[in-house]
C-alpha positions in Angstrom: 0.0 0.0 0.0 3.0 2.0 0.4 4.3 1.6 -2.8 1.3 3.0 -4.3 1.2 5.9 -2.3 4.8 6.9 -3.5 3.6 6.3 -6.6 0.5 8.7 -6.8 2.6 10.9 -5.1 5.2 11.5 -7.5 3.1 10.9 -10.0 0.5 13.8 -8.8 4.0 15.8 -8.7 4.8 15.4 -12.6 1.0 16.3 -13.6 1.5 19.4 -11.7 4.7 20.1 -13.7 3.1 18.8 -16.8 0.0 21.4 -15.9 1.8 24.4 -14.5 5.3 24.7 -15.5 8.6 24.1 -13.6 8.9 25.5 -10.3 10.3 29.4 -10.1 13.4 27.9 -8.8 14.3 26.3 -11.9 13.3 28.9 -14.0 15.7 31.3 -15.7 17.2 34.1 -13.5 18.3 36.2 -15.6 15.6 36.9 -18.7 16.5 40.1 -19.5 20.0 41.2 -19.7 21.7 44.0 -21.0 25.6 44.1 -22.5 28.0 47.6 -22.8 30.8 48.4 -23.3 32.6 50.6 -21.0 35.4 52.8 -21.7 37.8 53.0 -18.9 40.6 56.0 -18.4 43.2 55.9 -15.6 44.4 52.3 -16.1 47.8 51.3 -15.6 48.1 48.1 -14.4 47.0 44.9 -13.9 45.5 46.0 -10.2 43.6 48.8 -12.3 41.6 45.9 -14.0 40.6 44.3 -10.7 39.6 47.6 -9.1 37.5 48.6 -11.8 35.9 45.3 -12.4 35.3 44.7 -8.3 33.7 48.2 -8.2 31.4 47.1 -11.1 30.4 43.8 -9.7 29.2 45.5 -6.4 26.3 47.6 -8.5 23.0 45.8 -8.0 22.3 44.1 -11.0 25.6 43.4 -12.6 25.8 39.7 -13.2 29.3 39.7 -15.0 32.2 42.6 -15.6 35.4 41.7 -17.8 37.5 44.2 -17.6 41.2 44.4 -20.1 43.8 47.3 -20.2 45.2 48.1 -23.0 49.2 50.1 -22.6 47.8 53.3 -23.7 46.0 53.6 -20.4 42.4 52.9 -21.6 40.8 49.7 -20.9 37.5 48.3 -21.9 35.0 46.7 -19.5 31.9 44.0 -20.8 29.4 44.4 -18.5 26.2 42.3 -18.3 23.7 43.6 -16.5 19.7 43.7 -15.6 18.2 46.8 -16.8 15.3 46.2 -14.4 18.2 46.9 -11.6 20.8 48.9 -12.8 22.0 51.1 -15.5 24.7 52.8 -17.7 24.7 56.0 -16.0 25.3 53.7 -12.7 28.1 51.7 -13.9 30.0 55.4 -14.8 29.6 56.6 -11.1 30.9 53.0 -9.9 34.0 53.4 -12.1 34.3 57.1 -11.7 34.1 56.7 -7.9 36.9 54.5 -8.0 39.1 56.8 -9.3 38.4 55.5 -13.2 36.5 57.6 -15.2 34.4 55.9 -17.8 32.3 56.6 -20.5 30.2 54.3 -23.0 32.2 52.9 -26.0 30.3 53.7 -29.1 33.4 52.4 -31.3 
């Protein structure tokens, strides 16, 4: 009687699946994202990069920041972000605030 128990259990479990969709747990967590690239002035050296991507990452929203300097003293930085939480203008004042002024790269 057990057995059969389990067994209406889980399957009462996949028609509510079936019916309604995985659970929001297992749904996608980020549907909307957003890519730019950042131009980044001030940067020097390879501590520069970390700086600039650490004071990305801790602006609500950002998923992922890559940041690269190039020997000119510009670097670039990939952001992805959710536009429902953040934006460009707030990704500037993160750089900016850490000492590297930044603009969006339209090259």
């Amino acid at each position: 009687m057990i057995r059969n128990t389990r067994f209406t259990l889980l399957l009462g479990w996949f028609a509510v699946v079936a019916v309604f969709g995985l659970p929001a747990a297992q749904a996608n967590e980020h549907p909307e994202q957003q890519t730019v690239m950042l131009r980044v002035e001030n940067m020097t050296c390879s501590m520069c990069t970390i700086t600039v991507r650490m004071a990305l990452e801790n602006v609500p929203g950002v998923i992922k920041a890559e940041v690269t300097a190039e020997d000119d003293g510009i670097g670039l930085a990939k952001v992805i972000f959710d536009p429902m939480k953040s934006n460009v203008e707030a990704l500037v004042r993160a750089t900016t605030e850490a000492g590297y002024p930044s603009r969006l790269n339209t090259d």
